[in-house]
C-alpha positions in Angstrom: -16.2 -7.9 -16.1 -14.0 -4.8 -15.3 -11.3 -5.6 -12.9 -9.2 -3.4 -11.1 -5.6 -4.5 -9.7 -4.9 -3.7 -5.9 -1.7 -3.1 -4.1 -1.3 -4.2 -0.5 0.7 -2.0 2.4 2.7 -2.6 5.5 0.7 -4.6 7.8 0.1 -7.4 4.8 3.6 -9.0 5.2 4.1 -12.8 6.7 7.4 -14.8 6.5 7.4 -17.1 3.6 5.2 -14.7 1.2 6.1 -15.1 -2.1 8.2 -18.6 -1.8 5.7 -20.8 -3.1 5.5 -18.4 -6.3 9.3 -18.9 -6.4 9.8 -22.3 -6.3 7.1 -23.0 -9.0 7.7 -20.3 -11.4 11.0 -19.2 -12.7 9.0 -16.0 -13.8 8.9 -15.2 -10.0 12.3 -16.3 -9.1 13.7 -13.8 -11.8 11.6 -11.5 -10.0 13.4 -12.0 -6.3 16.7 -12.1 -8.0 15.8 -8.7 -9.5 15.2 -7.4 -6.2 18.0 -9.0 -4.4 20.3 -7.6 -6.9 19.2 -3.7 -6.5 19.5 -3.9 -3.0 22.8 -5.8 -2.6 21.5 -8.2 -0.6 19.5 -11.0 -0.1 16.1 -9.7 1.0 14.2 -13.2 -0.6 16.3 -14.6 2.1 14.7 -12.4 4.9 11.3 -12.7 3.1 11.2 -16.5 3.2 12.9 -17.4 6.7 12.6 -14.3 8.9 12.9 -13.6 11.4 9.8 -11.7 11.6 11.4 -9.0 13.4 13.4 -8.1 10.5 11.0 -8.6 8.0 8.7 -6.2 10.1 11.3 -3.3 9.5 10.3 -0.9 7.5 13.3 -0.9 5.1 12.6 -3.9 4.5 8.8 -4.6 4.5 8.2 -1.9 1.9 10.4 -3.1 -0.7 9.5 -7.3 0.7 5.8 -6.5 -0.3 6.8 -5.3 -3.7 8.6 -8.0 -4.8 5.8 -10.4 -3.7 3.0 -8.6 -5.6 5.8 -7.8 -8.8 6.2 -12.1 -8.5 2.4 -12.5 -8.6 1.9 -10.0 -11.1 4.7 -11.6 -13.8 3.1 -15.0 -13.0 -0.3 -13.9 -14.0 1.3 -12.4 -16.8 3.1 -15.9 -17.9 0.6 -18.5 -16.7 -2.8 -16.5 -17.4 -2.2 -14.8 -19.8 -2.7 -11.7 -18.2 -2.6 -8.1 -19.7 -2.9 -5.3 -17.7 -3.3 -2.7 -20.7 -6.2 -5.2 -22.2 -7.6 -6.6 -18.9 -7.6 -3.9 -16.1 -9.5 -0.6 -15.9 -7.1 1.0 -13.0 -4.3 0.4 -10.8 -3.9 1.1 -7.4 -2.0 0.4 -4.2 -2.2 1.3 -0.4 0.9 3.9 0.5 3.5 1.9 -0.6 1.2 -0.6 -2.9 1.4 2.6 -5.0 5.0 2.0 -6.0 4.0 -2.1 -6.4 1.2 -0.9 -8.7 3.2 1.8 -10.9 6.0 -1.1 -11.4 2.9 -3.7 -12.8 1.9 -0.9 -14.7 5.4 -0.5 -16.4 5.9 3.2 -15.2 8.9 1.9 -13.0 11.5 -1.1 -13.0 11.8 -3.5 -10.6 15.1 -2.6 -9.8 14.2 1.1 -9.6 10.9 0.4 -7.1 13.1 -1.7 -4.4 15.7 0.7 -4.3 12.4 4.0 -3.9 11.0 2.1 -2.0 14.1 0.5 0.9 15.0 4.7 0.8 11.4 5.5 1.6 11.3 2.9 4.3 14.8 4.5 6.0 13.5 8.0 5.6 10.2 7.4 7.0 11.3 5.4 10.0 14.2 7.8 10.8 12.0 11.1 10.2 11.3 11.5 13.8 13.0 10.6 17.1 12.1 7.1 18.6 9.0 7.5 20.8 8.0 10.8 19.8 5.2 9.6 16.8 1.7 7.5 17.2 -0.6 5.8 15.3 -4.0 4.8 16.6 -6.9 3.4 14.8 -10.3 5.1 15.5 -13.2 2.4 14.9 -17.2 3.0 14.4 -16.6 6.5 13.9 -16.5 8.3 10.6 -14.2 10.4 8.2 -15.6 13.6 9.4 -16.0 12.5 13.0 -12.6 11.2 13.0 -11.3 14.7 11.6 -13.1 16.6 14.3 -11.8 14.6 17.3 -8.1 14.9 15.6 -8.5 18.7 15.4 -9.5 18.9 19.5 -7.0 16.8 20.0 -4.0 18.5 18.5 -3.5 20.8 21.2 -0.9 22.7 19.2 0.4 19.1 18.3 -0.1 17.5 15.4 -2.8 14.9 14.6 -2.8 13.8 11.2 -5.8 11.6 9.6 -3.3 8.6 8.3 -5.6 6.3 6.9 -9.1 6.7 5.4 -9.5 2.4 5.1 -13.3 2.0 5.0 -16.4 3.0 6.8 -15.6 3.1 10.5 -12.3 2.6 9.8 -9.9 5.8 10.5 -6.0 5.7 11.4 -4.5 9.0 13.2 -1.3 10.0 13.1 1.1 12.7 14.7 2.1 13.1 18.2 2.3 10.4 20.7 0.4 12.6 23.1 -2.2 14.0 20.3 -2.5 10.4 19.8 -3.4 9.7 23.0 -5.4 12.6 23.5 -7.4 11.8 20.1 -8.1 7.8 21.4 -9.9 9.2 24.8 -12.1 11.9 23.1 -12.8 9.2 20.6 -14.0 6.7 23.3 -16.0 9.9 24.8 -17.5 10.9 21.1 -18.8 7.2 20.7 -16.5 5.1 19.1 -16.0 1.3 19.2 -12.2 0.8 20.1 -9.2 3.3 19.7 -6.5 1.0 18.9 -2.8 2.1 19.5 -0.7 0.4 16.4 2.8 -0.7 16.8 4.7 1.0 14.3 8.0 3.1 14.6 7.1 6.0 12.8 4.1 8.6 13.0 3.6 7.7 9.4 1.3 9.6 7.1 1.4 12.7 9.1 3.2 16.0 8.9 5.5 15.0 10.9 7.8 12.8 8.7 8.3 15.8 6.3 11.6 15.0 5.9 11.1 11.7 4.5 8.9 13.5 2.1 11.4 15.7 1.0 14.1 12.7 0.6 11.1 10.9 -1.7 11.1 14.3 -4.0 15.0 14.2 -4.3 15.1 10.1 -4.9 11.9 10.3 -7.4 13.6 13.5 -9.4 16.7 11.0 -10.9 14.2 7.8 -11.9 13.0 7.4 -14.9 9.3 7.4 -14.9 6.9 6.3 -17.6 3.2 6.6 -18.1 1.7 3.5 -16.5 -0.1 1.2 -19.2 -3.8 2.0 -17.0 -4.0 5.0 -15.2 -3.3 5.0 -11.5 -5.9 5.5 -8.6 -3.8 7.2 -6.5 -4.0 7.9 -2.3 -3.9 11.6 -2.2 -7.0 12.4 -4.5 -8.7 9.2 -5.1 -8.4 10.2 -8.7 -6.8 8.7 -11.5 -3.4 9.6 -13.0 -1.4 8.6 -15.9 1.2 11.8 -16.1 4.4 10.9 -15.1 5.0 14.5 -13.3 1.8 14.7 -11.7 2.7 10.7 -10.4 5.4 11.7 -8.9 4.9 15.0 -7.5 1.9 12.9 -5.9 4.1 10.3 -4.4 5.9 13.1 -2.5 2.8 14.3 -1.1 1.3 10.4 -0.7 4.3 10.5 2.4 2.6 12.7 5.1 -0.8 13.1 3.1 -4.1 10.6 4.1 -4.4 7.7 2.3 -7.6 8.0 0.7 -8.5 4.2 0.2 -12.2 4.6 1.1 -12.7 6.6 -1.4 -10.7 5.1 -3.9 -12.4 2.5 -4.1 -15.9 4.1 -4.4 -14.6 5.8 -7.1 -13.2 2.4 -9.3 -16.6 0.9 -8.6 -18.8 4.3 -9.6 -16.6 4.1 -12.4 -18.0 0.5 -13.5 -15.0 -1.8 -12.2 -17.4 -4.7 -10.8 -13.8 -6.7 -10.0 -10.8 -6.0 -8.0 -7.9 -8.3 -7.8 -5.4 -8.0 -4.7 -2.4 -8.5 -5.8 0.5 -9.9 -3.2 0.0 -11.0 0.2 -3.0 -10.9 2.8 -6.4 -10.1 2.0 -6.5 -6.6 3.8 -7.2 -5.0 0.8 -10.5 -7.7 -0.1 -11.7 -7.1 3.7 -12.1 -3.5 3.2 -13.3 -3.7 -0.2 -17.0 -5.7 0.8 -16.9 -3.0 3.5 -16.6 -0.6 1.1 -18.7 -1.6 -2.0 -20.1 -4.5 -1.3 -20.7 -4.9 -5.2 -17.7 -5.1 -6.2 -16.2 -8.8 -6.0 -12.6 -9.5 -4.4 -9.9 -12.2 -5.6 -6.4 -12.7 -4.1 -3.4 -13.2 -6.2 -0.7 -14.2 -3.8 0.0 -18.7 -4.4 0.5 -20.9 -7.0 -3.1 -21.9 -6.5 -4.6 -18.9 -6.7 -2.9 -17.9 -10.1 -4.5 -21.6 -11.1 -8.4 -20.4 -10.0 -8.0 -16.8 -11.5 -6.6 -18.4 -14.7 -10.0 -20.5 -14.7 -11.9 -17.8 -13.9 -10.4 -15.6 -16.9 -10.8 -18.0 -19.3 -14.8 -18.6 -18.2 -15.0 -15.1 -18.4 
């Protein structure tokens, strides 16, 4: 069996994730206390009671969801004898699941990805005024569908593609009135709901360049080493092991499309029959049988879940 290890994004995160983990493994508590520590605060606290409001901002979901899937990742390591440089073909992680998948991967510490990670959650949310940004997802149309109705409705705006999740399953990005524009030519060109999201940045579009830019200043003072399996990443749906290349990605990963569609297409053409989501939620496992229906899913995110994949692996 050839597994893959998967990264969840924002949208995954729940109050509580990651406290069962805690309070049954000191591997995982270690993990929190890492955390805590690079941020100067206690964001386990936030993690595990809320409220969800807080947890919800970006600052602090994006590092939250890292130090969830880091937990999961050194338990599996400790308990199941997991390897990632033996056992996995490729790493990867949706927009910021890539920094959660470089730090399994040993190309970043712990410490390192919360502190990336809380700067690219500030940057991103404070790229563009309060209001001005969108988000929609487009459903039941395609990539190239979805690209042609976010082209007619730019309008000398922008309208990004954000999010290339699965078949059908498109996320735009850009101006709230391209936005707009984009969900009613949508409806008109056949699709089966355009779905404003709630978020508080037009993320993944050109628009948040200057978050981009702050991501290419932060990334240029960490050390970075070559992850122990290369990395699928978002922009090219390609693997990479080069540090440079990984991070010169990254900066581009901030207003470019998350390729995920394709990314996964390309870790099953490549023979990975397994993928494991690592963390919280099963968003990642839901798009993966939409996806390639081949390829099996497990979660990684309870103590009883490391117990079933430690069962599995030693079957297998």
């Amino acid at each position: 069996m050839s597994n893959a290890f998967v990264f969840p994004g924002q949208g995954s995160q729940v109050v509580g994730m990651g406290q069962a983990l805690a309070d049954a493994f000191p591997v995982a508590r270690a993990v929190f206390a890492e955390v805590d520590d690079a941020l100067g605060e206690k964001l386990s606290a936030i993690m595990w009671d809320g409220p969800i409001e807080t947890l919800t901002l970006t600052a602090n979901t994006q590092p939250a969801l890292m130090a969830a899937s880091l937990a999961a990742i050194r338990v599996l390591e400790s308990e199941a004898g997991l390897d990632l440089a033996r056992d996995a073909a490729f790493v990867a992680g949706h927009s910021l699941g890539e920094y959660s998948a470089l730090a399994a991967a040993g190309s970043l510490s712990i410490a390192d990805t919360a502190r990336l990670l809380r700067l690219r959650g500030t940057a991103m949310q404070t790229a563009t005024p309060v209001g001005a940004g969108a988000m929609a997802a487009i459903l039941g149309l395609d990539f190239d569908q979805v690209r042609a109705v976010a082209a007619e409705a730019a309008e000398g705006q922008v309208c990004d593609i954000a999010n290339d999740n699965a078949p059908g399953q498109v996320v735009v990005s850009g101006d709230a009135a391209a936005v707009e524009r984009a969900c009613v030519i949508a409806k008109r060109e056949g699709a089966a709901r355009a779905i404003p999201l709630t978020v508080s940045a037009p993320f993944h579009s050109s628009l948040i360049g200057a978050a981009a830019e702050a991501m290419r200043e932060a990334l240029a003072g960490v050390e970075m080493r070559a992850p122990k399996v290369p990395l699928v990443a978002n922009v090219t749906a390609r693997p990479v092991s080069d540090p440079a290349e990984i991070k010169s990605l990254l900066v581009k990963q901030v207003t470019g499309t998350v390729r995920w569609r394709e990314s996964v297409a390309f870790m099953a053409e490549a023979g990975v029959t397994r993928l494991v989501e690592v963390g919280t939620g099963k968003v990642l496992s839901g798009l993966t049988k939409r996806i390639a229906r081949q390829v099996a899913s497990v979660n990684v995110g309870t103590p009883a879940d490391v117990a079933s994949f430690a069962v599995v692996e030693a079957v297998g």
